[in-house]
FISENU-5127 format. One record per residue (C-alpha): y, x negated, z negated; residue number from 1; residue in three letters. Coordinates in Angstrom, 2 decimals, always signed. Layout:
// residues N
atom yy->Y, xx->X, zz->Z, sefi->NUM, titi->ALA
...
// end
This chain:
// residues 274
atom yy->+44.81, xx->-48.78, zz->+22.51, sefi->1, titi->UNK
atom yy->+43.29, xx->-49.28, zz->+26.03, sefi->2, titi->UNK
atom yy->+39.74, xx->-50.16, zz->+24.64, sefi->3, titi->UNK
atom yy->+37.13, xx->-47.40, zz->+24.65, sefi->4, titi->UNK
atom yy->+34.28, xx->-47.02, zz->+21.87, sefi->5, titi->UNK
atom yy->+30.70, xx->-46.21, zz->+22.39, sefi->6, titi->UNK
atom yy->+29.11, xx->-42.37, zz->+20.53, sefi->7, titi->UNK
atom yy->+26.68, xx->-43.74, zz->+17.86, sefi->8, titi->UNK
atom yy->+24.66, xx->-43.29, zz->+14.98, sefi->9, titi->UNK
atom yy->+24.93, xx->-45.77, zz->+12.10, sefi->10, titi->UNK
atom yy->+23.36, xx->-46.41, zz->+9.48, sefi->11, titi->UNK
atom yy->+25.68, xx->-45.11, zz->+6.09, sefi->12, titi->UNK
atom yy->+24.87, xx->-48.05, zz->+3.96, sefi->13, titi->UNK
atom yy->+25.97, xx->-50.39, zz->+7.01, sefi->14, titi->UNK
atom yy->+29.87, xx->-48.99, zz->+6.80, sefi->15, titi->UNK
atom yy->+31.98, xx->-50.58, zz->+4.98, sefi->16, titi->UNK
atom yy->+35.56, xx->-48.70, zz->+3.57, sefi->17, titi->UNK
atom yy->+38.80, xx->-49.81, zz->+5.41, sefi->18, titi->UNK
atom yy->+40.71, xx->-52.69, zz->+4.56, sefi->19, titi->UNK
atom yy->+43.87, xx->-51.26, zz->+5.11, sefi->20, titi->UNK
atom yy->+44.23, xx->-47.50, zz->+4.59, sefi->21, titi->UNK
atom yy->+46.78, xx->-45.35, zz->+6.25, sefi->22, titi->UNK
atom yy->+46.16, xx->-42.17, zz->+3.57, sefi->23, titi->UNK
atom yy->+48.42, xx->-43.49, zz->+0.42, sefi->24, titi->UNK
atom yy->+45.68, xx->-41.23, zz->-1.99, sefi->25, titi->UNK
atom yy->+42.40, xx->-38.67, zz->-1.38, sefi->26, titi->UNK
atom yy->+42.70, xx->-35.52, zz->-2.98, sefi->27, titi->UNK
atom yy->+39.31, xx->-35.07, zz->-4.44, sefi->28, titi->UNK
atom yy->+39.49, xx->-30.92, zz->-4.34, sefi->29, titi->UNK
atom yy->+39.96, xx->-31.47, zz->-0.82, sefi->30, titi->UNK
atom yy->+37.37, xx->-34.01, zz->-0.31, sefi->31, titi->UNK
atom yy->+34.84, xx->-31.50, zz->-2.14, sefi->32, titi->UNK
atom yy->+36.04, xx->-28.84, zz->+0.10, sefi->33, titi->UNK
atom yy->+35.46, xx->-30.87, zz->+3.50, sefi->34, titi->UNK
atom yy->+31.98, xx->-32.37, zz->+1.74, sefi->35, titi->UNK
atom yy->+30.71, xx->-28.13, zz->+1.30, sefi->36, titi->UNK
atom yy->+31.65, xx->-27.82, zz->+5.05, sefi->37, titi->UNK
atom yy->+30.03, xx->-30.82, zz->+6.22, sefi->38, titi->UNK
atom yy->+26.67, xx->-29.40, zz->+4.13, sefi->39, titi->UNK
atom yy->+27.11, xx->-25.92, zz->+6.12, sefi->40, titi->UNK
atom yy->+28.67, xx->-26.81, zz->+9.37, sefi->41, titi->UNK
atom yy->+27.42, xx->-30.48, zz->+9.73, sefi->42, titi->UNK
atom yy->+30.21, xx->-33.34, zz->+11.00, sefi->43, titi->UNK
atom yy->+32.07, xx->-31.80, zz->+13.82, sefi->44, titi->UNK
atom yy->+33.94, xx->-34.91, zz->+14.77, sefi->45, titi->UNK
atom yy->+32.69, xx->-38.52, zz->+14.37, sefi->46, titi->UNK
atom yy->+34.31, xx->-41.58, zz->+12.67, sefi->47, titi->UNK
atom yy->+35.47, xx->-44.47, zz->+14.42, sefi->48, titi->UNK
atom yy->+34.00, xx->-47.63, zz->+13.38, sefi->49, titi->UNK
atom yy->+34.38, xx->-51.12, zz->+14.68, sefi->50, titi->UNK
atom yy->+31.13, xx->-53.87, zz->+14.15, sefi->51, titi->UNK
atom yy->+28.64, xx->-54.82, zz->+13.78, sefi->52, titi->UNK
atom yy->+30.17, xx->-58.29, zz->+12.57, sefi->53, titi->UNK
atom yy->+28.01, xx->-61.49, zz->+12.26, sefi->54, titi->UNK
atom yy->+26.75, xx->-59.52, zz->+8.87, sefi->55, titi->UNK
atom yy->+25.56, xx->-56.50, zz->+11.00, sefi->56, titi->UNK
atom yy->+28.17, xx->-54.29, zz->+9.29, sefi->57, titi->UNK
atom yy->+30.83, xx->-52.18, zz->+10.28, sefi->58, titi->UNK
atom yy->+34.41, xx->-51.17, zz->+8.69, sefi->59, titi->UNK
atom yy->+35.93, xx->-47.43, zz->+9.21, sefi->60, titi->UNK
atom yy->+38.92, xx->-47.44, zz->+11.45, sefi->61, titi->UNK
atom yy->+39.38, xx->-43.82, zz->+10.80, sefi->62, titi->UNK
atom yy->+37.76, xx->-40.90, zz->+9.25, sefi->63, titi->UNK
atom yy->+37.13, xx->-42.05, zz->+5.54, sefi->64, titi->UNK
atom yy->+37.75, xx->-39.06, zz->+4.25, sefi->65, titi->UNK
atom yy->+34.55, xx->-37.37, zz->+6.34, sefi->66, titi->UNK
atom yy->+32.39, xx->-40.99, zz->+5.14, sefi->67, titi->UNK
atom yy->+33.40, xx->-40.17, zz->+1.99, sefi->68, titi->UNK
atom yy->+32.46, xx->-36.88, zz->+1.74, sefi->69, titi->UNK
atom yy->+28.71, xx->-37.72, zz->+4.07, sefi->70, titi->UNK
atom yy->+28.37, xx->-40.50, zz->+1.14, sefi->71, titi->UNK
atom yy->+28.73, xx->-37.86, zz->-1.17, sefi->72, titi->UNK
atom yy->+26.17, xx->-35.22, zz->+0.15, sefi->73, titi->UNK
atom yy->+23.98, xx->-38.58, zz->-0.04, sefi->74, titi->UNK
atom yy->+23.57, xx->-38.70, zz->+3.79, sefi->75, titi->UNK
atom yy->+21.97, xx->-41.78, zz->+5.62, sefi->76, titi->UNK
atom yy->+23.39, xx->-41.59, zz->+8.54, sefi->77, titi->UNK
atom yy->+26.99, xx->-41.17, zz->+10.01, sefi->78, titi->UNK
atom yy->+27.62, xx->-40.09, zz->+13.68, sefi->79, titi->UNK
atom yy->+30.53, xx->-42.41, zz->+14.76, sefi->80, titi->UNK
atom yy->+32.84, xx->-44.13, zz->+18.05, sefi->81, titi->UNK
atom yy->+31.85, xx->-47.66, zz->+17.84, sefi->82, titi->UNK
atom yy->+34.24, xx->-50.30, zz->+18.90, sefi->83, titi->UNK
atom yy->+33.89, xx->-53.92, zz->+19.34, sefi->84, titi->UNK
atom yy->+34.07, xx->-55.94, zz->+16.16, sefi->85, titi->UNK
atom yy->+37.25, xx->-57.76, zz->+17.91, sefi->86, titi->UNK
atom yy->+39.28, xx->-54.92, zz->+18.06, sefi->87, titi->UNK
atom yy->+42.45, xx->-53.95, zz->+15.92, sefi->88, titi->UNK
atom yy->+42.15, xx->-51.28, zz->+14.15, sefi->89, titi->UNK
atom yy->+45.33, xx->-50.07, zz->+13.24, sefi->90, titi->UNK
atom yy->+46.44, xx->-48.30, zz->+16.79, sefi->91, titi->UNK
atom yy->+43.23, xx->-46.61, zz->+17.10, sefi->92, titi->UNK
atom yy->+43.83, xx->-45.14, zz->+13.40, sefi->93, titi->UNK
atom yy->+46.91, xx->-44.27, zz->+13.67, sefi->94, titi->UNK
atom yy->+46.66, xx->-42.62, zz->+17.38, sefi->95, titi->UNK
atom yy->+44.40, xx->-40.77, zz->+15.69, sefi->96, titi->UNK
atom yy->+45.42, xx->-39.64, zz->+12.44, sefi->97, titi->UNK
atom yy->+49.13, xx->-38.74, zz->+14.07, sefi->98, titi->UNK
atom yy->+47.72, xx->-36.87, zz->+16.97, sefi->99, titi->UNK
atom yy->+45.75, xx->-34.54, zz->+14.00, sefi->100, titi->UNK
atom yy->+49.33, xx->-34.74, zz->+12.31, sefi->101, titi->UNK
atom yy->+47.05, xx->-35.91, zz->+9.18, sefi->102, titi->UNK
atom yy->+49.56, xx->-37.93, zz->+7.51, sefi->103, titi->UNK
atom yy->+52.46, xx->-37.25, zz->+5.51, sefi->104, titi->UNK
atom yy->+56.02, xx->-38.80, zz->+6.57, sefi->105, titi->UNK
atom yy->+55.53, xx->-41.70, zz->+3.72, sefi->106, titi->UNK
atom yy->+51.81, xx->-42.63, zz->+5.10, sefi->107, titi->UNK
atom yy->+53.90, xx->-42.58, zz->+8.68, sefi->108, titi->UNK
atom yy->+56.41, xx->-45.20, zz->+7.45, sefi->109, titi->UNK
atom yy->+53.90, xx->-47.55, zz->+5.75, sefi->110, titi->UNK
atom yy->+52.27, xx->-47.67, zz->+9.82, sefi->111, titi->UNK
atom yy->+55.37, xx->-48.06, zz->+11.15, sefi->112, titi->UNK
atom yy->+56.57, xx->-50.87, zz->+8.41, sefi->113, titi->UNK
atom yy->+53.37, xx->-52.86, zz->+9.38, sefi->114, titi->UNK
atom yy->+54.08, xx->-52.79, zz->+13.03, sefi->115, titi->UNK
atom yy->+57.22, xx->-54.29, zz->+12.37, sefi->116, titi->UNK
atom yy->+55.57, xx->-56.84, zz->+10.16, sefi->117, titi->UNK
atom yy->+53.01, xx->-57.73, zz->+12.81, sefi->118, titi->UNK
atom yy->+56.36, xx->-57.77, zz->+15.43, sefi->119, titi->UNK
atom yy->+57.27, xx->-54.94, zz->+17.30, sefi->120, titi->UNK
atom yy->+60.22, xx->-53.87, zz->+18.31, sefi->121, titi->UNK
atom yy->+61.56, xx->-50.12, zz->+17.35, sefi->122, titi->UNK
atom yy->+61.24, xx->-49.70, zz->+20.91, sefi->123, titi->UNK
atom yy->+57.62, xx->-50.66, zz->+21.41, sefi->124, titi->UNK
atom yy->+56.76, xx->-48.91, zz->+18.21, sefi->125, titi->UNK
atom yy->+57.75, xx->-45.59, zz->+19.66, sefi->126, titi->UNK
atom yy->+56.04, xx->-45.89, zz->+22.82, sefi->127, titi->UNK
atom yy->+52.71, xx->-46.99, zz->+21.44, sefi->128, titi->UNK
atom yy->+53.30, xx->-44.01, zz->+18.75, sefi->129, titi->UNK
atom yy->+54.11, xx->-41.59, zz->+21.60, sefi->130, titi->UNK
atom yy->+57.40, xx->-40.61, zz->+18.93, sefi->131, titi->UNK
atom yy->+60.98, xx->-41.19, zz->+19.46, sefi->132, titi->UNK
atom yy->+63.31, xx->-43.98, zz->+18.66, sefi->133, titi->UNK
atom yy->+64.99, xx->-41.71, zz->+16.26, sefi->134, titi->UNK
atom yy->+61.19, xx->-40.27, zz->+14.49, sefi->135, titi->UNK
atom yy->+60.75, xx->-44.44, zz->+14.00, sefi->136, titi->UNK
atom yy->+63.83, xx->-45.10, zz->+12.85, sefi->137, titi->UNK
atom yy->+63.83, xx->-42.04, zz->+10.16, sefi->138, titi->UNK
atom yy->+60.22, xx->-43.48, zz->+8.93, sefi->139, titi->UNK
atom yy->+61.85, xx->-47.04, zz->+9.17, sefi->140, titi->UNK
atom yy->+64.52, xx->-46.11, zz->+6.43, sefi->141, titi->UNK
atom yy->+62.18, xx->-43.90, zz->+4.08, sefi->142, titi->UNK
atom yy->+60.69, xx->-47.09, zz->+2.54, sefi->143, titi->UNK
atom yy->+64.01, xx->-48.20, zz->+1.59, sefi->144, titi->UNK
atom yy->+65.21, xx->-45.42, zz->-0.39, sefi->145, titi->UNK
atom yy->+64.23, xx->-45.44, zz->-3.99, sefi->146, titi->UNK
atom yy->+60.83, xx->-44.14, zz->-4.63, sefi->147, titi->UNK
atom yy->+61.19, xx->-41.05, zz->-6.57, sefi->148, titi->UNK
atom yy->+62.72, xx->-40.00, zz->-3.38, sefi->149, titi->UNK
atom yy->+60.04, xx->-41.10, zz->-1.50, sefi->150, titi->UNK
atom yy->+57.17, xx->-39.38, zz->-3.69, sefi->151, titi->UNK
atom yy->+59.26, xx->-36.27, zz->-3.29, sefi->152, titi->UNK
atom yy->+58.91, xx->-36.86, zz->+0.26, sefi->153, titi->UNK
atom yy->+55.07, xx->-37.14, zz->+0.30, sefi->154, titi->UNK
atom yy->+54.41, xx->-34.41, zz->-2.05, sefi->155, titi->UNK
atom yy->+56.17, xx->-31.98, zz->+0.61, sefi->156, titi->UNK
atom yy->+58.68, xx->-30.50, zz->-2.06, sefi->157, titi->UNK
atom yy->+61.90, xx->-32.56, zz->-0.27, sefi->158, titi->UNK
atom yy->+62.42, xx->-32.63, zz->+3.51, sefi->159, titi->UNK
atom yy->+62.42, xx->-36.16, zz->+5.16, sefi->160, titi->UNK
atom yy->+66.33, xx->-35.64, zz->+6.30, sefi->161, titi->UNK
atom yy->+66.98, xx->-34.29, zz->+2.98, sefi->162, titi->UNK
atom yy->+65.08, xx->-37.47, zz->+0.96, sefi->163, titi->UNK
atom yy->+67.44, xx->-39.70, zz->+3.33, sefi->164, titi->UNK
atom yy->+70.85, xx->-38.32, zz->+1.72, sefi->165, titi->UNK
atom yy->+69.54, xx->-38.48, zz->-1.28, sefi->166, titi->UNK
atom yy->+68.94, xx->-42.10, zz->-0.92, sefi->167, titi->UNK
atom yy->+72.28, xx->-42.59, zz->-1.51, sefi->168, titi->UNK
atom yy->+72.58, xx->-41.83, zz->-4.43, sefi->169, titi->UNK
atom yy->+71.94, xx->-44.99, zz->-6.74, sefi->170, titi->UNK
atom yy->+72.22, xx->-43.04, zz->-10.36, sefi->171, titi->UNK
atom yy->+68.67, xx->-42.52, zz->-11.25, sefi->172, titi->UNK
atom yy->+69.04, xx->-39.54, zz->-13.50, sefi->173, titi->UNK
atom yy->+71.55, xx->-37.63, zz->-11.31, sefi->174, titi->UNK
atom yy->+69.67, xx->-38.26, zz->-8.62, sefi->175, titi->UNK
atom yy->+66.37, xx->-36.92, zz->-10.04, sefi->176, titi->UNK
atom yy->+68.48, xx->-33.70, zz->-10.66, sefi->177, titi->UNK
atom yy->+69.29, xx->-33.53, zz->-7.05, sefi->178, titi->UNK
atom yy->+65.58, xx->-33.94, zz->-6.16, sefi->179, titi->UNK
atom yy->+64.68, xx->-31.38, zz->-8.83, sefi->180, titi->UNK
atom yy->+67.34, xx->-29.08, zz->-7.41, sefi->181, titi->UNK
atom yy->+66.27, xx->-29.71, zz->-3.23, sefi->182, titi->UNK
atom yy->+62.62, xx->-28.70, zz->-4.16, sefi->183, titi->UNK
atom yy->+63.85, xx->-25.40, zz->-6.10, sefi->184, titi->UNK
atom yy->+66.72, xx->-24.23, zz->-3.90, sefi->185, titi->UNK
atom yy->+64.76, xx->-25.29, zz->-0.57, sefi->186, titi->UNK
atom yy->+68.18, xx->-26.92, zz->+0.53, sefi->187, titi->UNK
atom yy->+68.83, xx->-28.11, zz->+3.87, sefi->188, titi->UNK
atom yy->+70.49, xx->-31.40, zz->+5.23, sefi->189, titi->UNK
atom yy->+73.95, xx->-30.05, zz->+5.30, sefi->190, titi->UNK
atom yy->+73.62, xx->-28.94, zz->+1.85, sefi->191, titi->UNK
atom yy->+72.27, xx->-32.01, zz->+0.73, sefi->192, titi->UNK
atom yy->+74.65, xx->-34.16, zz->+2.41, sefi->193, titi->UNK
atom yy->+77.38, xx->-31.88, zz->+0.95, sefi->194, titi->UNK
atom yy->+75.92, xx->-32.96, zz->-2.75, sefi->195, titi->UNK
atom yy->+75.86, xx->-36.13, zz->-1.76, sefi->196, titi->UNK
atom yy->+79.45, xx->-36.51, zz->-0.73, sefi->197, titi->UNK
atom yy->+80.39, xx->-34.81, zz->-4.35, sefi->198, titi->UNK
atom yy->+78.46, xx->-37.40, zz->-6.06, sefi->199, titi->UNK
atom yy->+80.22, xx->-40.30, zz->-4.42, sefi->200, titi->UNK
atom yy->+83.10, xx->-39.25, zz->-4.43, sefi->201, titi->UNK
atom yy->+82.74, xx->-38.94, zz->-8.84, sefi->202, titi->UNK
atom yy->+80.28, xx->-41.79, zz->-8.82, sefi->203, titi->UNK
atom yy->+82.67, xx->-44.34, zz->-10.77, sefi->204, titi->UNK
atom yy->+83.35, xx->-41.62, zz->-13.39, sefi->205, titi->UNK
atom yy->+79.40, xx->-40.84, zz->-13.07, sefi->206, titi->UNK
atom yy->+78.54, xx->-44.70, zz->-13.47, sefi->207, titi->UNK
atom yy->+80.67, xx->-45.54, zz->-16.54, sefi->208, titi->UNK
atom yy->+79.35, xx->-42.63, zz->-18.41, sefi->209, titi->UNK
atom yy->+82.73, xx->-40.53, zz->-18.48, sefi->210, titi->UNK
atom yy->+81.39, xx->-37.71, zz->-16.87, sefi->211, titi->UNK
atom yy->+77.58, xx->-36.70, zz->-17.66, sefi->212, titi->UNK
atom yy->+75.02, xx->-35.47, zz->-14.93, sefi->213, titi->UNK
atom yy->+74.50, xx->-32.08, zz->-16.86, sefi->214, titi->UNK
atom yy->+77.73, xx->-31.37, zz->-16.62, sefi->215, titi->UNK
atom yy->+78.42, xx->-32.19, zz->-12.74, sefi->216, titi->UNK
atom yy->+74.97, xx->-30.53, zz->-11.60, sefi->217, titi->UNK
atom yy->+76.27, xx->-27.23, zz->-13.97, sefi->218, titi->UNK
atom yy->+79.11, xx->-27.40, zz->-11.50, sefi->219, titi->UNK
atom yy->+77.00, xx->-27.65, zz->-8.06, sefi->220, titi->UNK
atom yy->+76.25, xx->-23.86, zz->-7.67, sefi->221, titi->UNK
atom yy->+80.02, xx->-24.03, zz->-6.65, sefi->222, titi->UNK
atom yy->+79.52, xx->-26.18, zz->-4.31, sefi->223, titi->UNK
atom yy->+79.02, xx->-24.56, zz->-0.80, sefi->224, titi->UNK
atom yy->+78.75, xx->-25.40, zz->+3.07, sefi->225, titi->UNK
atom yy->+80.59, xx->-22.82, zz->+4.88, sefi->226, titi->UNK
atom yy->+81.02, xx->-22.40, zz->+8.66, sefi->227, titi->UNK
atom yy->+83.00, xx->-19.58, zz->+10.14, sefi->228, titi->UNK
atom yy->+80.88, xx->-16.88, zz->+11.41, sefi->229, titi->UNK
atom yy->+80.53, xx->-15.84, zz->+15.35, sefi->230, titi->UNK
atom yy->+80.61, xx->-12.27, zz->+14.26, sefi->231, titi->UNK
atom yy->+83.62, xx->-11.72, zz->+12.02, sefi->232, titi->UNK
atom yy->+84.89, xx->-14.64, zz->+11.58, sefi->233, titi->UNK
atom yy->+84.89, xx->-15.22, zz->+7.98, sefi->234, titi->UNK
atom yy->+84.06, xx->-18.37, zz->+6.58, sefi->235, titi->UNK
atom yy->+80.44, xx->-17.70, zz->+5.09, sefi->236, titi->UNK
atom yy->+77.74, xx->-20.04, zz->+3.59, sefi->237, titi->UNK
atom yy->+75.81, xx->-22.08, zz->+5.91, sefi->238, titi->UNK
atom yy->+72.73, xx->-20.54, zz->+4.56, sefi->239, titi->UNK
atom yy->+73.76, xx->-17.24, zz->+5.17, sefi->240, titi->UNK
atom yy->+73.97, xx->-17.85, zz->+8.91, sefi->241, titi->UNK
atom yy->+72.08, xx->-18.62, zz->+11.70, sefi->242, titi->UNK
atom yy->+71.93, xx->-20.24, zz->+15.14, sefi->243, titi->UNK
atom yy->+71.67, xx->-18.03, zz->+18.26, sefi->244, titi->UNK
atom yy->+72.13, xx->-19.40, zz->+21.96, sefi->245, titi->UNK
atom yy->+72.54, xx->-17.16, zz->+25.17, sefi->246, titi->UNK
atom yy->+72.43, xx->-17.86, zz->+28.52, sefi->247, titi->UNK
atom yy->+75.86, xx->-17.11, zz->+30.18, sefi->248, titi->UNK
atom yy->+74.94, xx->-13.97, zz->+31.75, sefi->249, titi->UNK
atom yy->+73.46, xx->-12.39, zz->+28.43, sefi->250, titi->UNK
atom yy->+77.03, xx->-13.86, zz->+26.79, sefi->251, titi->UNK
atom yy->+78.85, xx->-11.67, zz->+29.57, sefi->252, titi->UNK
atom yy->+76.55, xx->-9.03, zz->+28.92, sefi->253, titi->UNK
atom yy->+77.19, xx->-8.72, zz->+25.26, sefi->254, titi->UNK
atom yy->+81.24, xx->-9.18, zz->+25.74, sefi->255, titi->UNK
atom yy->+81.19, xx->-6.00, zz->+28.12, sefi->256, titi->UNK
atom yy->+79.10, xx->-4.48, zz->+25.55, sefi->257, titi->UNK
atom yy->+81.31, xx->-5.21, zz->+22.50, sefi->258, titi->UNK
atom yy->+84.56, xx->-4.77, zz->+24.85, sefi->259, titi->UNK
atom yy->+83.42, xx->-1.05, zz->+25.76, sefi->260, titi->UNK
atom yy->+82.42, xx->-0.31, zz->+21.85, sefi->261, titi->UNK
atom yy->+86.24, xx->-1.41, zz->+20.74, sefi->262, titi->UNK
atom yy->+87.52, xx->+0.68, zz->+24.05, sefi->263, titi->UNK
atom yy->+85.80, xx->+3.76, zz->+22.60, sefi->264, titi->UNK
atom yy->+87.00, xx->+3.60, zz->+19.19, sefi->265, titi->UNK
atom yy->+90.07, xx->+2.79, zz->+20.20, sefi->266, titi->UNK
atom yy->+90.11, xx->+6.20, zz->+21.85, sefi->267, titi->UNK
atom yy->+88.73, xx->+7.78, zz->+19.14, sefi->268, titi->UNK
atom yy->+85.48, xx->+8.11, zz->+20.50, sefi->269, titi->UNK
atom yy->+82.03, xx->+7.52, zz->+19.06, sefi->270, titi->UNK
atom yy->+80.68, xx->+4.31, zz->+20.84, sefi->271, titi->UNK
atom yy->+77.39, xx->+4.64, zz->+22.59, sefi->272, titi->UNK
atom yy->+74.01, xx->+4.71, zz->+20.89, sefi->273, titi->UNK
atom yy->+72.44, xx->+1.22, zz->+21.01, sefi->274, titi->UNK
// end
C-alpha cells in the first residue's frame, strides 16, 4: 500500500468499471440517494483510479458507487487519486473501503479469500488489513459455511458469530428454521451455540426423518442458557443478565455497602436511603 496517487480530474468516459469488485451487489435506492447528494452537495471525496494504460484509460480501484452515481447525473468529469497503471489494486480498495467500514462481513471474506489465493499468510493478511488474526480467521471460515447462512450474514439479520454455529448444522430445512428464528429472536452466540448442541445431539433421528424439524423447533422455546446471577444467585436466563466489572476498590465499596444494609435489617432497622 506504500504507493501514493496523484489529485486529478478525468475524463468520465475514460474510466472504466472494476474488474474485480469488493461490493457483492449496489442497492439502487441507495445509489439514487448518493446520486441527489452528489447533484446538491457535489463529490466530497474522490475515486481512486489507476491508468492511463497503453489505451489512455483508467479502471476504478474504489469508489464505483460515487462513478456510478456521477455517470448517472450525466457528468463529464470525475475528480479522482490517480495511481500508476502498474499498481495493484486490491490493497488500496480494500484499505479503503474497511477504513469507511463500507463492507459487509461476506464482502470482507471474499478480500480476505483472494489474499489467500494470491498467497498470504493469515498472519500477513492481518497486518496489511490492520485486523486481528482472529477478525481474519472468522472471515476465513464464513465462505465455508453453507450459503443461506452466509446471505443471512450479509443482509445483517444474523450476527457473524451467530452464522458460524449455525454452520454446523448440515440439515438444510432445520437449519433455515434456526436462521429464521436468530433474525426474529435477535439471539446471541451462546444461545445459538446452545441450539446448535440440541440439534447434534438429535441429528441422526433428525437425518433419517424420525423426528421432523417442526416438531424439534416447537420444542426450542424450552431451550434456555442460564448462568447463576451475581445478585441472588438464582440460575436465570443468559438474556436476562448482564455483564458488569468493578475495579477492586468500588467491589470493596459495594460489599461494605451491602454488609451495612444486611447489619441494619438484621437489627430491625430501616437501611439507609441510597
Amino acid at each position: 500500500m506504500g504507493q501514493s496517487g496523484t489529485p486529478q480530474v478525468v475524463s468520465l468516459a475514460l474510466v472504466d468499471e472494476p474488474r474485480h469488485q469488493l461490493r457483492e451487489t449496489i442497492d439502487s435506492e441507495a445509489l439514487g440517494e448518493l446520486a441527489d447528494d452528489i447533484a446538491v452537495n457535489g463529490l466530497l471525496q474522490p475515486v481512486g483510479l489507476r491508468g492511463p494504460d497503453s489505451a489512455g484509460r483508467y479502471e476504478i480501484i474504489w469508489g464505483h458507487r460515487r462513478f456510478l452515481a456521477m455517470q448517472s447525473l450525466g457528468r463529464s468529469e470525475l475528480p479522482a487519486i490517480v495511481y500508476p497503471p502498474g499498481t495493484e489494486p486490491l490493497l488500496l480498495a480494500v484499505s479503503e473501503n474497511l477504513q469507511r467500514r463500507d463492507l459487509n462481513p461476506v464482502e470482507e471474506a471474499r478480500v480476505v479469500q483472494r489474499l489467500i489465493e494470491a498467497g498470504q499468510p493469515a498472519s500477513g493478511i492481518a497486518r496489511l488489513l490492520r485486523r486481528s488474526l482472529h477478525w481474519v480467521g472468522q472471515r476465513a471460515a464464513l465462505l465455508k459455511i453453507p450459503e443461506d447462512v452466509q446471505a443471512a450474514v450479509a443482509d445483517g439479520v444474523v450476527k457473524l458469530g451467530c452464522a458460524l454455529a449455525l454452520g454446523d448444522v448440515d440439515h438444510d430445512d432445520y437449519r433455515r428454521s434456526l436462521i429464521a428464528e436468530c433474525a426474529r429472536t435477535g439471539a446471541t452466540v451462546q444461545t445459538v451455540q446452545l441450539w446448535v448442541a440440541h440439534y447434534q445431539a438429535d441429528r441422526d433421528r433428525i437425518i433419517s426423518n424420525r423426528m421432523v424439524v417442526a416438531e424439534i423447533a416447537s420444542r426450542r422455546e424450552a431451550w434456555k442458557y442460564y448462568v447463576p446471577c451475581d445478585g441472588c444467585g438464582l440460575d436465570r436466563e443468559y438474556t436476562d443478565t448482564t455483564g458488569l466489572r468493578f475495579c477492586s476498590g468500588c467491589l470493596d465499596e459495594i460489599a461494605a455497602t451491602l454488609a451495612e444494609r444486611a447489619a441494619r435489617l438484621a437489627a430491625g432497622v430501616a437501611p439507609a436511603a441510597g
